[in-house]
KEGU-275717 format. One record per residue (C-alpha): y, z, x; residue in three letters. Coordinates in nm, 2 decimals. Each point is the difference from the previous one (the first is absolute). Layout:
> py/pz/px/type
> Y/Z/X/ALA
...
//
This chain:
> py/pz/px/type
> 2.08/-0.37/-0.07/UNK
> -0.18/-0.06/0.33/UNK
> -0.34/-0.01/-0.16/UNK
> -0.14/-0.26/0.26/UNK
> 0.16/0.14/0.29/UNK
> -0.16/0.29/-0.08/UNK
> -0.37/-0.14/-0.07/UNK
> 0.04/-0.16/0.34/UNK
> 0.10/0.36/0.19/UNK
> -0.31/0.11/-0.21/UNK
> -0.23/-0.25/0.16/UNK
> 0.11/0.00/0.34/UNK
> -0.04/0.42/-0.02/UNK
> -0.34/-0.07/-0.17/UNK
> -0.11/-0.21/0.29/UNK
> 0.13/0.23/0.30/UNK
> -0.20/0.31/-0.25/UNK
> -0.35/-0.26/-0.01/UNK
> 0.04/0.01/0.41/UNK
> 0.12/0.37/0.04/UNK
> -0.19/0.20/-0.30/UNK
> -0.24/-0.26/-0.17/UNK
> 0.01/-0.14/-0.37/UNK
> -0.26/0.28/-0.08/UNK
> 0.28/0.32/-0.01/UNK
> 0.27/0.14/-0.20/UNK
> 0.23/-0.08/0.21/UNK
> -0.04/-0.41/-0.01/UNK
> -0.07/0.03/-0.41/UNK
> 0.31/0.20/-0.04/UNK
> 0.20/-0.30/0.13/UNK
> -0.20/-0.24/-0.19/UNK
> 0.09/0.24/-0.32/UNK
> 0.35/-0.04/0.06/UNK
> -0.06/-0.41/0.04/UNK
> -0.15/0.01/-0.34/UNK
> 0.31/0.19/-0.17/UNK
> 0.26/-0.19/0.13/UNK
> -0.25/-0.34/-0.17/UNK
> 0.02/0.24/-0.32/UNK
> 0.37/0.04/0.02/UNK
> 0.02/-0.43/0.04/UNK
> -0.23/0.01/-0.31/UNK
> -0.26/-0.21/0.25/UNK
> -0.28/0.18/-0.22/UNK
> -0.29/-0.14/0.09/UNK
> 0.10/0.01/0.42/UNK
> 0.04/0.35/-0.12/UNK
> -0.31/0.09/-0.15/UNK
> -0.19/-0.21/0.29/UNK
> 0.18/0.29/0.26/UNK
> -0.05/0.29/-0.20/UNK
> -0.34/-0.07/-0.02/UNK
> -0.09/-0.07/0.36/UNK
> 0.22/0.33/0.02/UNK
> -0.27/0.19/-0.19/UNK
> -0.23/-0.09/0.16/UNK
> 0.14/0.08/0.35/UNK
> 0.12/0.39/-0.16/UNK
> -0.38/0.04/-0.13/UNK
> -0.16/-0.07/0.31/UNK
> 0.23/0.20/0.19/UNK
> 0.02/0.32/-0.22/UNK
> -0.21/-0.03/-0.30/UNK
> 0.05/-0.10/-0.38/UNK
> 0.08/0.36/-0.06/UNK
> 0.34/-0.05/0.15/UNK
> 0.39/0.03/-0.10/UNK
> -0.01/-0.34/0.20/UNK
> -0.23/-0.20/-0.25/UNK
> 0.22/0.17/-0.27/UNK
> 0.29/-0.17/0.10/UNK
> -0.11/-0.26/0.06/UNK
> -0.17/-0.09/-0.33/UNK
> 0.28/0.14/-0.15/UNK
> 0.21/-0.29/0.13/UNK
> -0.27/-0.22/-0.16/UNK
> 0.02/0.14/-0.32/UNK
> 0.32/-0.10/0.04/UNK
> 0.01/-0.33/0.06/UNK
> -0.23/-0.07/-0.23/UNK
> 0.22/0.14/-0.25/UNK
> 0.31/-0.22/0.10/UNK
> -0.26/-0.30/-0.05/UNK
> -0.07/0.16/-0.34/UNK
> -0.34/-0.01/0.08/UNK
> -0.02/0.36/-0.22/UNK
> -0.35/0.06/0.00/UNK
> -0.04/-0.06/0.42/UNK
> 0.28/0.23/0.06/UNK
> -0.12/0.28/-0.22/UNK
> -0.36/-0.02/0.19/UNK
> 0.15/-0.01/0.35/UNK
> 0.19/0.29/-0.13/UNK
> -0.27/0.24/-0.17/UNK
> -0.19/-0.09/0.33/UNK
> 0.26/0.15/0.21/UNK
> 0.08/0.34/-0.23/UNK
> -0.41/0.01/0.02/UNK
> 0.06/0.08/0.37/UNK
> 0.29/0.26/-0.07/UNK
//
């Protein structure tokens, strides 16, 4: 796959978004979203994590916890933590997100 070409054409779009938008909207954490899934799909877990949770914090600030946004995004978490069988992490990250549903 063309995981790190891909991470790079992420970066490059986040930096043109920082200029254009700011890091504090949906629009740059959507990008940064996407970063952190292609880091899941290399199994880069921890890089993952690190970008879902500067994610979070980005979608919160924007438009609240209450938000499909922080859903998804959490949800992603729960995930990874999974795949690291880190069982009891996921299943909080993941009752945290159907709390907002």
């Amino acid at each position: 796959q063309r995981y790190e070409e891909a991470l790079r054409l992420y970066a490059e779009a986040l930096q043109i978004k920082e200029v254009c938008v700011g890091r504090q909207s949906m629009n740059y954490a959507d990008t940064l979203h996407e970063m952190g899934m292609v880091h899941e799909e290399q199994q880069r877990y921890e890089e993952a994590l690190q970008v879902y949770a500067d994610t979070l914090q980005i979608v919160q600030a924007c438009v609240g916890r209450q938000s499909v946004h922080c859903v998804t995004v959490l949800s992603n978490m729960g995930a990874v933590h999974f795949k690291q069988e880190g069982y009891e992490e996921a299943l909080r990250v993941c009752a945290e997100a159907l709390q907002i549903q």
